[in-house]
C-alpha positions in Angstrom: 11.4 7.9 15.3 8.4 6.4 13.1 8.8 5.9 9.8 7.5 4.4 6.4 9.3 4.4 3.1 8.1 3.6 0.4 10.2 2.1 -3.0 9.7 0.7 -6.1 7.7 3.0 -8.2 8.0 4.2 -11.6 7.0 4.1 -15.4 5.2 1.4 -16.5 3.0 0.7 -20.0 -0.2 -0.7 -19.2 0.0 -4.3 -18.8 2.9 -4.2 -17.5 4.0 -4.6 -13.6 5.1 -3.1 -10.1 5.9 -3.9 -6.8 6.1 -1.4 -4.6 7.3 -2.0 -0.5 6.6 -0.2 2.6 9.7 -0.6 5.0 9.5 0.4 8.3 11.8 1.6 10.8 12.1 2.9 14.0 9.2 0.1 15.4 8.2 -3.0 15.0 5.7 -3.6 12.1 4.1 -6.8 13.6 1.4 -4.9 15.6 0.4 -2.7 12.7 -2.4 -3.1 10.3 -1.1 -1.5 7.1 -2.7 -0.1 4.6 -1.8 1.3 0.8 -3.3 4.5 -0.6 -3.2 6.5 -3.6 -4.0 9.7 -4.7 -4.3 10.8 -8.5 -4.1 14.7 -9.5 -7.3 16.4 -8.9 -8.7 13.5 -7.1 -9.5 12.1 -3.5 -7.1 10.1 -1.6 -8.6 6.6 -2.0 -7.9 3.2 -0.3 -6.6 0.8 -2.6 -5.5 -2.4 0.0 -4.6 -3.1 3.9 -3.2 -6.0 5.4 -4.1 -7.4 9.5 -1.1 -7.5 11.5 -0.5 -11.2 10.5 -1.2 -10.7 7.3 -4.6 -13.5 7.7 -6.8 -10.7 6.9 -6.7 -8.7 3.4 -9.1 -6.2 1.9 -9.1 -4.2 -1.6 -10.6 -1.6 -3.6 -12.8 -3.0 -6.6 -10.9 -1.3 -8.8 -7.7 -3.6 -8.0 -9.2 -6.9 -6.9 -7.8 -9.2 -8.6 -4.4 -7.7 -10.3 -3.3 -6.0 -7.0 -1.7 -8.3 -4.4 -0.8 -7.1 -0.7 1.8 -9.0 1.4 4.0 -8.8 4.3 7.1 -10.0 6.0 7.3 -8.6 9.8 10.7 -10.7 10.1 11.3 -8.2 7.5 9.5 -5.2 9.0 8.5 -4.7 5.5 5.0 -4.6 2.9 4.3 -5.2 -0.5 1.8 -4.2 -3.5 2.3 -6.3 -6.4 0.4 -4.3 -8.6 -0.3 -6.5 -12.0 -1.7 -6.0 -15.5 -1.4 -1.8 -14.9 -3.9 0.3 -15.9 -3.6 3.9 -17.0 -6.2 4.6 -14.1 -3.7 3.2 -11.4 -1.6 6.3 -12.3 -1.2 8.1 -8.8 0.9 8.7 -5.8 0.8 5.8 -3.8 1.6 5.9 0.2 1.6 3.3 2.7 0.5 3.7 6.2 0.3 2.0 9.8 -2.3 1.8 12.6 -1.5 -0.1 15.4 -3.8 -2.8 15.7 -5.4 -5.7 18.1 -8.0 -6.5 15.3 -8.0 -10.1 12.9 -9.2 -7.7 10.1 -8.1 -4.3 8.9 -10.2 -1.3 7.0 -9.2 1.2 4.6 -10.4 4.5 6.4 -7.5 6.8 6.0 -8.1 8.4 9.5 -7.8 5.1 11.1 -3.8 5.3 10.5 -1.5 7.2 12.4 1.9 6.8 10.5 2.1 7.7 6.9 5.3 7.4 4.3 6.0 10.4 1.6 4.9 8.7 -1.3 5.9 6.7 -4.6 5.2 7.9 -8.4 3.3 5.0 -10.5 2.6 5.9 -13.7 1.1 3.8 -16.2 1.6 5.3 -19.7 3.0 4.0 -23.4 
């Protein structure tokens, strides 16, 4: 069986820092673009970053660029967001997911992935 989990959210006061992971199980992540989203109460599910299957290609939202950082380890089977310098706007539920993938780049179109994890808390509040 497919799956995603995601870890390491929580409470944080702006400024401060998270890193969440995406570990996968049940298949091999090293054919699967991967992708993080988030989704704040009362708003849209938005792309935040995503990651090409060997991790040469990288994309994110403007709103992260330059404090979020995506990485991967497919030794590992496993993702990462280091999410730095924490804003209370980057309060939100944020879920990994997996396409697989024969592309050098990857998108952040949600209805490009087919495998999505339940979700971490990240709140950013004093």
């Amino acid at each position: 069986q497919l799956q995603l989990v995601e870890s390491g959210g929580g409470l944080v006061q702006p400024g401060g820092f998270l890193r969440l992971s995406c570990a996968a199980s049940g298949f091999a992540l090293d054919i699967y673009a991967i992708a993080w989203f988030r989704q704040a109460p009362g708003k849209e599910r938005e792309g935040v970053s995503c990651i090409s299957t060997t991790g040469g290609s990288t994309n994110y939202a403007s709103s992260v660029k330059g404090r979020f950082t995506i990485s991967r380890d497919n030794a590992k089977n496993t993702v990462y967001l280091q999410m730095n310098r924490l804003k209370p706007e980057d309060t939100a539920v944020y879920y990994c997911a997996a396409h697989q993938s024969y592309s050098a780049m990857c998108a952040m179109e949600d209805y490009d992935y087919d495998y999505w994890g339940q979700g971490t808390q990240v709140t950013v509040s004093s």
